[in-house]
C-alpha positions, -999 to +999 in steps of 0.1 A: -034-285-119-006-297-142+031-283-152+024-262-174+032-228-176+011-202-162+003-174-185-016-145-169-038-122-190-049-086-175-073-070-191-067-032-189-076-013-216-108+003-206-108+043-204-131+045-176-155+070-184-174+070-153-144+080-134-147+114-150-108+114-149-081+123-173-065+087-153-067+052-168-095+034-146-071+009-139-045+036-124-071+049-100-057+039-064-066+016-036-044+021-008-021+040-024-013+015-054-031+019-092-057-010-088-040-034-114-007-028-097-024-054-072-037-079-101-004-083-115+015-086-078-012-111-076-005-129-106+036-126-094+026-142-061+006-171-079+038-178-097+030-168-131+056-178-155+043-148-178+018-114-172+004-100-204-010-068-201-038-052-226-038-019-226-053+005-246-064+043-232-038+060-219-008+035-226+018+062-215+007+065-183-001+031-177+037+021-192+052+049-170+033+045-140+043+004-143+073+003-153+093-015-126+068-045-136+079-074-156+050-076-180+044-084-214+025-048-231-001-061-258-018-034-270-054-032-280-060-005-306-096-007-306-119-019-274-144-045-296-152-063-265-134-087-239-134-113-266-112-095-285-089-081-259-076-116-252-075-120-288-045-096-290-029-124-267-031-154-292+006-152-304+020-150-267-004-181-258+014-216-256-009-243-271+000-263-233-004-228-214-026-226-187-044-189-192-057-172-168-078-142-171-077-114-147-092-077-147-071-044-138-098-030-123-107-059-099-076-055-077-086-070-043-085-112-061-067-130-036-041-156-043-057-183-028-091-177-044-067-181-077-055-212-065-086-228-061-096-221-093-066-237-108-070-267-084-103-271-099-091-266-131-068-298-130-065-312-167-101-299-181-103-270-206-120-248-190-130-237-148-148-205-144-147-183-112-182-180-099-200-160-069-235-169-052-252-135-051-279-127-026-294-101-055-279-112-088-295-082-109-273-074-137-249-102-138-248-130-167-259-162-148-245-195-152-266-217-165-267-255-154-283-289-167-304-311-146-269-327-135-257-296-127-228-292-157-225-259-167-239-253-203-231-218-205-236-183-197-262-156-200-266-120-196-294-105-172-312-084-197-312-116-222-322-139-197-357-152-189-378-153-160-367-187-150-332-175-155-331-151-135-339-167-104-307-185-106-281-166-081-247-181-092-229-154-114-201-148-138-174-128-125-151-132-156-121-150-141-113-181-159-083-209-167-084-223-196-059-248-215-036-226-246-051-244-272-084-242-265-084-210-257-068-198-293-093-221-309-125-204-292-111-171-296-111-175-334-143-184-337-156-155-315-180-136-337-192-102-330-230-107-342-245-093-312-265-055-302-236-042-294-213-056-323-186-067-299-164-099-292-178-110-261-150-136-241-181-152-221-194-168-257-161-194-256-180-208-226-209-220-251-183-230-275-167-252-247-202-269-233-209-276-273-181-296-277-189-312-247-164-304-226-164-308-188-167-269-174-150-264-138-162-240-113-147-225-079-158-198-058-135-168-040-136-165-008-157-134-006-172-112-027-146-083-024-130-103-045-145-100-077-159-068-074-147-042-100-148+000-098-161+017-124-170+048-110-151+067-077-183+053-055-170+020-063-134+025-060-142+040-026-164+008-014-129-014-028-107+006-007-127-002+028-132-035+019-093-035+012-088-018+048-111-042+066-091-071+048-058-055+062-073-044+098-089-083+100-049-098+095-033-075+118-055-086+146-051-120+134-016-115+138-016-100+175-027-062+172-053-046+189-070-024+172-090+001+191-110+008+164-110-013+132-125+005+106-104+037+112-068+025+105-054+026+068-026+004+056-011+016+027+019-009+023+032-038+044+027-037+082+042-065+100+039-068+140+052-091+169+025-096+194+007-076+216+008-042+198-020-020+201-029+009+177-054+037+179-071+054+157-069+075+126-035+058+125-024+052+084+004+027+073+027+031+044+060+012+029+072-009+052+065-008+087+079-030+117+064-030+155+077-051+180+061-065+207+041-045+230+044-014+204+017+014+208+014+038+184-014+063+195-039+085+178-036+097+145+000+092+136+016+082+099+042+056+099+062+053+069+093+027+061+097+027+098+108+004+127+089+006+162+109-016+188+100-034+222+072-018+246+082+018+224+049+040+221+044+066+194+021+095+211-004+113+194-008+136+164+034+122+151+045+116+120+076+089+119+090+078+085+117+061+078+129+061+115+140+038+142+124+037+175+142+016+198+130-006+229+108+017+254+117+050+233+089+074+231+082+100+204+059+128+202+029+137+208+031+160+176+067+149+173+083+151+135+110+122+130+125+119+093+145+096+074+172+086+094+163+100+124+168+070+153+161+065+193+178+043+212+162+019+239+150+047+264+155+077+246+125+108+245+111+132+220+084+150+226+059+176+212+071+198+183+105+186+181+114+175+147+146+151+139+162+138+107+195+121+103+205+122+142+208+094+164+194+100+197+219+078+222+201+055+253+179+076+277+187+105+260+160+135+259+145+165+237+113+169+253+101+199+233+104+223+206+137+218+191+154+205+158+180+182+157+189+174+125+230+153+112+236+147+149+249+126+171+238+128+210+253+107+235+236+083+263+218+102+290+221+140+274+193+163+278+184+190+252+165+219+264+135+235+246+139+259+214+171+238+210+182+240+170+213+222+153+221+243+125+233+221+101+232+237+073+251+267+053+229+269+023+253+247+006+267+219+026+255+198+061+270+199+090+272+174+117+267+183+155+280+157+181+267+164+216+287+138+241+274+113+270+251+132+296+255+165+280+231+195+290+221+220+271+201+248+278+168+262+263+168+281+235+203+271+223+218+274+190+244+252+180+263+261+149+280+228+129+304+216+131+307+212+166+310+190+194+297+197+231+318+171+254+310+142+276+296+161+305+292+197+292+264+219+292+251+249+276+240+280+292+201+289+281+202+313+251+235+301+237+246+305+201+274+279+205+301+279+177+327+264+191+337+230+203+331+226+242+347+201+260+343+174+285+327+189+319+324+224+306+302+253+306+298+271+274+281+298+273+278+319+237+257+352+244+258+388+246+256+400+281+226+417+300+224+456+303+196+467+326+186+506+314+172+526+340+142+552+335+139+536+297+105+553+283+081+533+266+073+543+229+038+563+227+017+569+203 
């Protein structure tokens, strides 16, 4: 490939009929992420000096749902065919551009599939992005001579007998130079059945003038396939998972169960994690060596440390599990929630904003939320931080190797000592200091001869 700038060219203007959805096709998900999201972070990866987009149906949503992308919004009024989508992109093409067209709704095109193509490119015109198909029906085939140049392209139901035996397809991906691109584009001409601009007719136009047509293959087929109806998209997003459960175990992980974990953002791992399954990824999310993360738990923008093990049936986002700390099963941590090396959660307690200090323990049924809890402390079952007035937050600080008691209630701001411990049943609104016992409840009458209610 030479210097010249890369301009990429999305096409994603279709409505998407067969969706049956009031969504642009090309906003329908795979993991989580509008399908041409993916094309475009693609075509940022590749190192696309510019990203045109073509949009047409639904061009508020598309421009809301996209707007932290730089790309350049060309808009096609009409849809006359792929032809003349990239026709709307003739005054944004350089004459020494290299173009590059790409499809919103073909989102899993991997960047080195891409850079083959452009390899293969080099200084010709024209390289087309092919795929050998083991059944071909319905695909336009490309057509070679006896010394295997490519002479052009042609539709299934216009193709012959003879033509149809021939298994290398079109998948619409191409690079072609700037100026030979805006020269076959104008002569596009929309005498056909279906009275559209068709973009696979500048192939005929190249061979004509006798130019040399490249060819590359992807690396699978997964990566040219396109949805157009929610069957499709579904088939995309397993092929996606498979992709993303195939590099995690490639990177270290065992998965117990490949085809039943879902990455919805970035996972990255040190080695020898192990996850379960039914166990879905999304944002960012860190483990560290020897992490297990057990049955069906979500991890969201969250960090998993050293030999730390996320039991069953939790739900961590944006927390920070620390080396050998140990949360849930059914445990609840949310954003800003952290556990230091050693520290315990377990089932049905829920945390957001504390810090849970080194071997530190809440080991059920409690809420701990803008707290601070020393090294060592235990906290009892049924134990709640409240926190809040129905205004403001309050913080609760609970010191070094604190105890307190079941069912306590402690009322911020407050701090419980170094030391201190809280009698079982407490409603605790006062500080408590270093080594002492606070105890916040009404005392015990015992009524003799009480008679039960009767009906």
């Amino acid at each position: 490939m030479t210097s010249s700038s890369l301009n990429a060219v999305i096409l994603a203007a279709g409505k998407g009929t067969r969706m049956r959805s009031a969504l642009p096709k090309v906003l329908h998900p795979v993991a989580q992420k509008p399908m041409v999201a993916h094309v475009i972070e693609t075509a940022q990866a590749l190192g696309a000096d510019a990203i045109q987009l073509v949009f047409g149906h639904g061009a508020e949503q598309l421009q809301s749902r996209l707007s932290d992308y730089a790309v350049n919004w060309v808009e096609q009024k009409e849809q006359l065919g792929t032809g003349h989508a990239v026709q709307q992109v003739i005054p944004h093409i350089g004459d020494d551009d290299t173009v590059l067209i790409l499809y919103g709704d073909v989102p899993l095109i991997q960047q080195d599939s891409l850079e083959q193509l452009l390899s293969a490119k080099g200084d010709e015109d024209l390289a087309l992005l092919t795929m050998t198909l083991t059944d071909p029906t319905g695909y336009g085939r490309i057509i070679r001579d006896s010394n295997g140049v490519i002479t052009g392209i042609i539709e299934h139901k216009d193709a012959t007998d003879a033509q149809r035996l021939v298994t290398e397809v079109n998948t619409g991906i191409m690079a072609a130079n700037g100026s030979a691109m805006k020269r076959w584009l104008s002569a596009l001409s929309n005498d056909n059945v279906q009275g559209e601009y068709y973009l696979t007719d500048v192939v005929a136009m190249a061979a004509n003038e006798g130019v040399n047509i490249a060819s590359s293959q992807p690396h699978s087929v997964s990566d040219v396939e396109g949805a157009n109806n929610r069957v499709q998209l579904a088939a995309l997003e397993r092929a996606y998972q498979k992709r993303q459960a195939e590099q995690l175990m490639l990177a270290g992980a065992t998965l117990l169960d490949p085809a039943r974990i879902d990455v919805r953002g970035k996972v990255e791992i040190e080695n020898d994690v192990v996850v379960d399954v039914n166990v879905v990824f999304e944002g960012y999310v860190y483990l560290a060596e020897g992490a297990v993360i057990e049955a069906n738990c979500v991890l969201r923008d969250c960090r998993i440390g050293k030999n730390a093990r996320v039991k069953a049936n939790s739900v961590i986002e944006g927390a920070v599990l620390g080396e050998n700390a140990q949360a849930g099963p059914f445990a609840r941590l949310r954003p800003g929630a952290e556990l230091a090396k050693d520290a315990a959660v377990g089932n049905f307690v829920e945390m957001k904003k504390t810090y849970l200090g080194e071997g530190a323990k809440a080991g059920h049924l409690s809420y701990l939320g803008d707290a601070i809890i020393g090294a060592g402390a235990n906290v009892g079952a049924g134990t709640i931080t409240c926190n809040y007035d129905g205004v403001n937050k309050f913080k609760t600080e609970i010191g070094e190797h604190a105890f307190i008691g079941s069912n306590s209630s402690l009322v911020a701001p407050v701090r419980i000592g170094d030391r201190a411990t809280t009698g079982a049943g407490s409603v605790v609104t006062q500080d408590i200091g270093d080594d002492e016992l606070g105890v916040g409840r009404a005392r015990q009458r015992n009524i003799s001869g009480w008679k039960r209610p009767q009906k």
